[in-house]
VEXDREN-2710 file (C-alpha; in Angstrom, 1 decimal):
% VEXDREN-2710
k/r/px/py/pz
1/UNK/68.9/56.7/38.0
2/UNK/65.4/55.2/36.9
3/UNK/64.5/51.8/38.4
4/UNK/66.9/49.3/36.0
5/UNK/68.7/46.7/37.4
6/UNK/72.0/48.1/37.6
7/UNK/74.8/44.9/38.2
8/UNK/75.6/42.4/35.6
9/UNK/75.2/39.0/37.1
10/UNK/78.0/36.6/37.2
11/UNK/77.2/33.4/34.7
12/UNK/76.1/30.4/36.7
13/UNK/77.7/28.1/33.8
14/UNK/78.7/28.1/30.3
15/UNK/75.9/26.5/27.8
16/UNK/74.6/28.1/25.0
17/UNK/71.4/29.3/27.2
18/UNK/73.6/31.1/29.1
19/UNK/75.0/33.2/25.6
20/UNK/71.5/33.5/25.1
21/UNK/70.7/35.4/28.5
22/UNK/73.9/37.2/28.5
23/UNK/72.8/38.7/24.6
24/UNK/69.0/39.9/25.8
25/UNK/70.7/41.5/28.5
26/UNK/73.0/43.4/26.3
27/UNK/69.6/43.9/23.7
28/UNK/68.1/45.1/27.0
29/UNK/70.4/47.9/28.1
30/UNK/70.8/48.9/23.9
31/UNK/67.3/49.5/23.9
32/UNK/67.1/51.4/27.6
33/UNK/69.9/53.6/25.9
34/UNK/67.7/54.2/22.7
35/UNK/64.9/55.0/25.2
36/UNK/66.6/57.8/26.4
37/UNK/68.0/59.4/23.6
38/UNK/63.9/59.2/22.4
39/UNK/63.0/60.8/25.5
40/UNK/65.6/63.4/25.0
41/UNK/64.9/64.1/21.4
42/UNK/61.2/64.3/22.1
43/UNK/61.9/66.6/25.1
44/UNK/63.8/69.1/23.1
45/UNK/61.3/68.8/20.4
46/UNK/58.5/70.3/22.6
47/UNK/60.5/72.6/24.6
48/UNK/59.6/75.2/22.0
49/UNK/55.7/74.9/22.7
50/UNK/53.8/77.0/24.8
51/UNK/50.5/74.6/24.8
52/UNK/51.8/71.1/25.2
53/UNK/49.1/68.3/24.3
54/UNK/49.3/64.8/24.6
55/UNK/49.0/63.7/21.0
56/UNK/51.8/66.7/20.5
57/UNK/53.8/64.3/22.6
58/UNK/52.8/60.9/21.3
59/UNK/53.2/62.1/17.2
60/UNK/57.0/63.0/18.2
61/UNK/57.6/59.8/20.3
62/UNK/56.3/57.6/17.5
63/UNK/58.0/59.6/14.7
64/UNK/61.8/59.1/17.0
65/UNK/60.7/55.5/18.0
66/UNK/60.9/54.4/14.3
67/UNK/64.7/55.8/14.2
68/UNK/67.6/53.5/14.5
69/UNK/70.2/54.7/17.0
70/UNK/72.2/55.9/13.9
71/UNK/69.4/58.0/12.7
72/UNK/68.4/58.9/16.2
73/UNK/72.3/60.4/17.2
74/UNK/71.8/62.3/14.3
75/UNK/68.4/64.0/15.1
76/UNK/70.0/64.5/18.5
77/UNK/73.3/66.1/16.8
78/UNK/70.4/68.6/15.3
79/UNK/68.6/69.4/18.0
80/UNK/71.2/70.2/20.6
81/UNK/75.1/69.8/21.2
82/UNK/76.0/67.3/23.9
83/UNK/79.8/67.7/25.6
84/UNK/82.3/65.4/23.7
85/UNK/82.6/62.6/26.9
86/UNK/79.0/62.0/26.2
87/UNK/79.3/62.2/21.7
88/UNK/82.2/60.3/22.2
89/UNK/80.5/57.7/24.6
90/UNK/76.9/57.3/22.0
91/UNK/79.4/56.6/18.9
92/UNK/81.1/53.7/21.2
93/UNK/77.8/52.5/21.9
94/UNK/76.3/52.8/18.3
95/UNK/79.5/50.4/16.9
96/UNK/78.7/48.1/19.6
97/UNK/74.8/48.2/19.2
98/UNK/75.7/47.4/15.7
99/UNK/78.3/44.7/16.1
100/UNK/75.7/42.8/18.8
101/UNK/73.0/42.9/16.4
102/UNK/74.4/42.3/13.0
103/UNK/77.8/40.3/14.0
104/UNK/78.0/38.9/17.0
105/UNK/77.2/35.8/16.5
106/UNK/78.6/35.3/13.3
107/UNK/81.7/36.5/14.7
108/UNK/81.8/34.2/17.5
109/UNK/80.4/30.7/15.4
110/UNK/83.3/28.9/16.6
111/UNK/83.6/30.2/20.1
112/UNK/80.3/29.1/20.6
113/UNK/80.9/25.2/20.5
114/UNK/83.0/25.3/23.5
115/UNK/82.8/26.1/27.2
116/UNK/86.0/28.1/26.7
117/UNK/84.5/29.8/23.9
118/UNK/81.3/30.7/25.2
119/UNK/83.1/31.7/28.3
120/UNK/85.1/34.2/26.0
121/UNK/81.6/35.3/24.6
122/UNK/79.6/35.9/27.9
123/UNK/82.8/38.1/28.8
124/UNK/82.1/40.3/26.0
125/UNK/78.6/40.5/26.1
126/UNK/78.9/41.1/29.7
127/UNK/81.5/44.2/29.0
128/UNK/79.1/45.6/25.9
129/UNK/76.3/45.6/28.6
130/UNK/78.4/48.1/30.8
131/UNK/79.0/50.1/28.2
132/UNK/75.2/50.1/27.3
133/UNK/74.3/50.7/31.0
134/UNK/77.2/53.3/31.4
135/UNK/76.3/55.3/28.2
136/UNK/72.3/55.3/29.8
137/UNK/73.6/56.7/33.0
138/UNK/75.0/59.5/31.3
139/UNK/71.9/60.3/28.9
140/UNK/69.7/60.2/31.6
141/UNK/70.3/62.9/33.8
142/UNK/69.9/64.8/30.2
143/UNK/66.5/63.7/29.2
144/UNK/65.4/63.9/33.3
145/UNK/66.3/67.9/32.9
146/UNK/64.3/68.3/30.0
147/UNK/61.1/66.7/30.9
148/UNK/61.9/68.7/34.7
149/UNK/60.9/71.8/32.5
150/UNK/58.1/70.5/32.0
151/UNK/56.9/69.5/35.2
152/UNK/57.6/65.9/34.5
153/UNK/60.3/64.9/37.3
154/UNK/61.9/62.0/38.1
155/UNK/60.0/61.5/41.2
156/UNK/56.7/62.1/39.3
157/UNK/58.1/59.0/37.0
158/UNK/59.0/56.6/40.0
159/UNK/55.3/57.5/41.1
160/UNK/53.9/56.1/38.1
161/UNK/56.3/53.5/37.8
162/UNK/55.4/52.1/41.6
163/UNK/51.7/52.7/40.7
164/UNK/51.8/51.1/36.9
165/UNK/53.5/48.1/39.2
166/UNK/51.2/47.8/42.1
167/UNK/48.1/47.2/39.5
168/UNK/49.9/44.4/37.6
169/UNK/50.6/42.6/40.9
170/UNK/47.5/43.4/41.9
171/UNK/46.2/42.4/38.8
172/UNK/47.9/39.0/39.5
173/UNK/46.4/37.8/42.7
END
């Protein structure tokens, strides 16, 4: 929905750099799906107030945005209910958020002195990045209608987003 690179490129070979790119993608998408839930959390959090301020915002962002995404299902699970594709859908993507981050690796020590191996790794990585990207494409339409109710639309975000990106590259030259 939001500007995100949305295929998963094909490896151009197997060597260990290429494991390496194939796991920040996967860390990438894990932590565009945390985004979300934050901006959904935070979104329900100030529904309830009739003056919104800025720091209003910014305290609840940076109380979510020191949650893990365990802690952060659960403070979704208490603010609202969420139909069972997409529970069922964040629980898949917490066990692989977890796996990437604390077993991966370890799991794959052997895999990863071979080009059959690490072929057998990218694979993976590439099919927990789906399910990163696939689990974000269902929050977000969530988090989009919260902010909407508060005037902040998802063309209002592209704005900023083309505008935050023509000052860095004008910044550049």
């Amino acid at each position: 929905m939001l500007q995100q690179p949305l295929e998963i490129p094909e490896p151009d070979h197997y060597e260990p750099k290429e494991v390496y790119a194939f796991f920040g993608l996967a860390a990438y998408w894990a932590q565009v799906l945390e985004q979300g839930v934050v901006n959904l959390i935070v979104g329900l959090r100030v529904a309830g107030e009739t003056v919104l301020t800025p720091k209003h915002v910014l305290d609840a962002y940076a109380d979510e945005d020191r949650k893990t995404l365990g802690q952060l299902l659960n403070s979704l699970r208490s603010e609202t209910t969420v139909s069972i594709d997409v529970e069922e859908c964040l629980k898949r993507a917490l066990q692989l958020r977890n796996h990437l981050t604390h077993q991966f690796f370890v799991e794959h020590d052997e895999a990863f002195l071979s080009d059959v191996g690490r072929r057998r790794m990218i694979d993976e990585l590439r099919s927990i990045t789906a399910s990163f990207r696939d689990a974000d494409k269902l929050v977000d339409p969530l988090w989009l209608g919260v902010w909407k109710r508060h005037g902040i639309t998802q063309q209002l975000i592209e704005r900023e987003l083309e505008s935050l990106q023509n000052r860095i590259e004008s910044d550049r030259s």
